[in-house]
C-alpha positions in Angstrom: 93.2 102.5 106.6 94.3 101.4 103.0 96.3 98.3 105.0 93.1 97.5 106.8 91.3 96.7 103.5 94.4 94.9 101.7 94.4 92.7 104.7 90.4 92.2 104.2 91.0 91.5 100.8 93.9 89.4 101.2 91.7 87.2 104.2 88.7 87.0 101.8 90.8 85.4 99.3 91.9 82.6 101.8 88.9 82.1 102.6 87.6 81.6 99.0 90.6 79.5 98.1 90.1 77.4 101.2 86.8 76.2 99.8 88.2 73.4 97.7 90.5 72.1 100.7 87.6 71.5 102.9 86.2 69.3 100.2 89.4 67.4 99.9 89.1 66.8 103.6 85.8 65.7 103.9 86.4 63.8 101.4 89.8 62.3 102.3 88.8 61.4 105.8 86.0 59.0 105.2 88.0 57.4 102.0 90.5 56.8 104.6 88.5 54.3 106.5 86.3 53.0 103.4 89.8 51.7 101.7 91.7 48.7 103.7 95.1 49.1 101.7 96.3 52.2 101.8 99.7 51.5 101.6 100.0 52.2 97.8 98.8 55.8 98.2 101.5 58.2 99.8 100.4 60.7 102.6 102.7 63.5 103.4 102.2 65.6 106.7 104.5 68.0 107.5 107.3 67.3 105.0 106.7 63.9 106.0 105.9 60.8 104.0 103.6 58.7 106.5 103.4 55.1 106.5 99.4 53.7 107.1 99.9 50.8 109.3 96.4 50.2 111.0 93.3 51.6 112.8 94.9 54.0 114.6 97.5 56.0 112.0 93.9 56.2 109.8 92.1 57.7 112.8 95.1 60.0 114.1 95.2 61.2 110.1 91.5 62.1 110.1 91.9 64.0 113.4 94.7 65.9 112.0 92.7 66.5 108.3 89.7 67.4 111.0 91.9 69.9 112.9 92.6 71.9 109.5 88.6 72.6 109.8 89.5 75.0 112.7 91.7 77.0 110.7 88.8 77.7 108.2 86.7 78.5 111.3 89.3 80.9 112.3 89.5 82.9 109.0 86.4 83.0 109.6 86.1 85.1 112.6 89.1 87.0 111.7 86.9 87.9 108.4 84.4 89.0 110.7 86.9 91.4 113.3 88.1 93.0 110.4 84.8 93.7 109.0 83.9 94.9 112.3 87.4 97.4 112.3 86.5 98.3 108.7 83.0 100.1 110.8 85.1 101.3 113.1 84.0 99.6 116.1 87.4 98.5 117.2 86.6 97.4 120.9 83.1 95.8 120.3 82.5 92.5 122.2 82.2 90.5 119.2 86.1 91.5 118.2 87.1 90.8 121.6 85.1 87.7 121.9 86.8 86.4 117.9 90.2 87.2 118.9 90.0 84.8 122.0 88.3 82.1 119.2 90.7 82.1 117.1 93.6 82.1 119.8 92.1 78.6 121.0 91.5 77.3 117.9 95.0 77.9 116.6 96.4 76.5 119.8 94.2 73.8 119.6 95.0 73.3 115.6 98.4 72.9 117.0 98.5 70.8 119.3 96.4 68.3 117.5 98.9 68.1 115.1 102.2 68.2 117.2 100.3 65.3 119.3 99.4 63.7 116.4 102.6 63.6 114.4 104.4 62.9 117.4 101.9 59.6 117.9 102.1 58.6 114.3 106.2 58.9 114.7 105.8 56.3 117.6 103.5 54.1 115.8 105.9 53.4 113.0 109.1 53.2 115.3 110.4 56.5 115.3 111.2 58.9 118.2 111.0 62.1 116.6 109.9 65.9 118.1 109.8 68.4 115.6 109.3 72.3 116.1 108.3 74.2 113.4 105.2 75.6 112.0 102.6 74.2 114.3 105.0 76.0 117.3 105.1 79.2 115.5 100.9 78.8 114.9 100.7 77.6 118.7 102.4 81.3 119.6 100.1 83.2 116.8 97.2 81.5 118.7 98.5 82.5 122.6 98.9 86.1 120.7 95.8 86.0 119.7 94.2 85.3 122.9 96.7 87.8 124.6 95.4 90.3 122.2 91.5 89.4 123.5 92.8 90.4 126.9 94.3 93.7 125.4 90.9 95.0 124.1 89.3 93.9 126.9 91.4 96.4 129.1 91.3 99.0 126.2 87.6 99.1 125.9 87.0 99.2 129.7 89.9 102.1 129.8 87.3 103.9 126.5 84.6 103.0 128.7 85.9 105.0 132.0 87.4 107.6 129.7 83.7 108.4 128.3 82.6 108.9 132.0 84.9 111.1 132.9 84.2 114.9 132.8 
């Protein structure tokens, strides 16, 4: 139980720390479009150094900045399972119903920024896959959502359990 509440701890603390990177994204995304020459100003994705060019690196950056908004939405709900497992109610809808969230929006977190570095990559003349993080957070979201289907069957196995005499 003690690892429970260091892992509570340790998620509450990403979560508070994360507070000032949402305000550099909301910020960043509209000075993005507000500024014409961004040329001066270097943006690194990725261990990347990206190169501005037009309309569409500035939008694909803002989706990417955008994206990080589902990782703070997925603390989020993984804040609220392990409060819920902190009460004990490990197979509760709501924990089943989280861990499927925060399997899509890690997926989706992913592949918005494999897509989107691969894109900005093409836009500057470069034909360039990389696997890294965002594959190992794509596979932490698919566990996620394989986890979801675990409760699922372990709660309806509790539930036939109870029933039985």
């Amino acid at each position: 139980m003690r690892k429970l509440f260091i892992l509570k701890t340790l998620v509450d603390i990403i979560w508070i720390l994360s507070y000032p990177g949402i305000l550099v994204v909301l910020i960043a995304v509209p000075f993005l479009f507000i500024y014409s020459d961004l040329s001066l100003i270097p943006i690194k994705l990725h261990n990347e150094t990206l190169v501005i060019t037009g309309f569409l690196s500035k939008l694909i950056i803002s989706v990417i900045l955008l994206s990080y908004l589902l990782i703070f939405y997925a603390v989020f709900l993984f804040r609220k399972a392990l409060s819920m497992f902190i009460r004990k109610k490990t197979f509760d809808d709501t924990v089943i119903t989280n861990f499927n969230k925060i399997g899509y929006l890690l997926s989706l977190f992913s592949i918005i920024n494999i897509v989107g570095v691969f894109v900005l990559n093409l836009v500057s003349g470069k034909l360039e896959v990389s696997i890294g993080l965002m594959t190992a957070i794509l596979c932490l979201g698919l566990f996620f959502m394989v986890l979801s289907e675990v409760f699922k069957i372990a709660k309806t196995a509790k539930q036939e359990n109870e029933l039985t005499i």
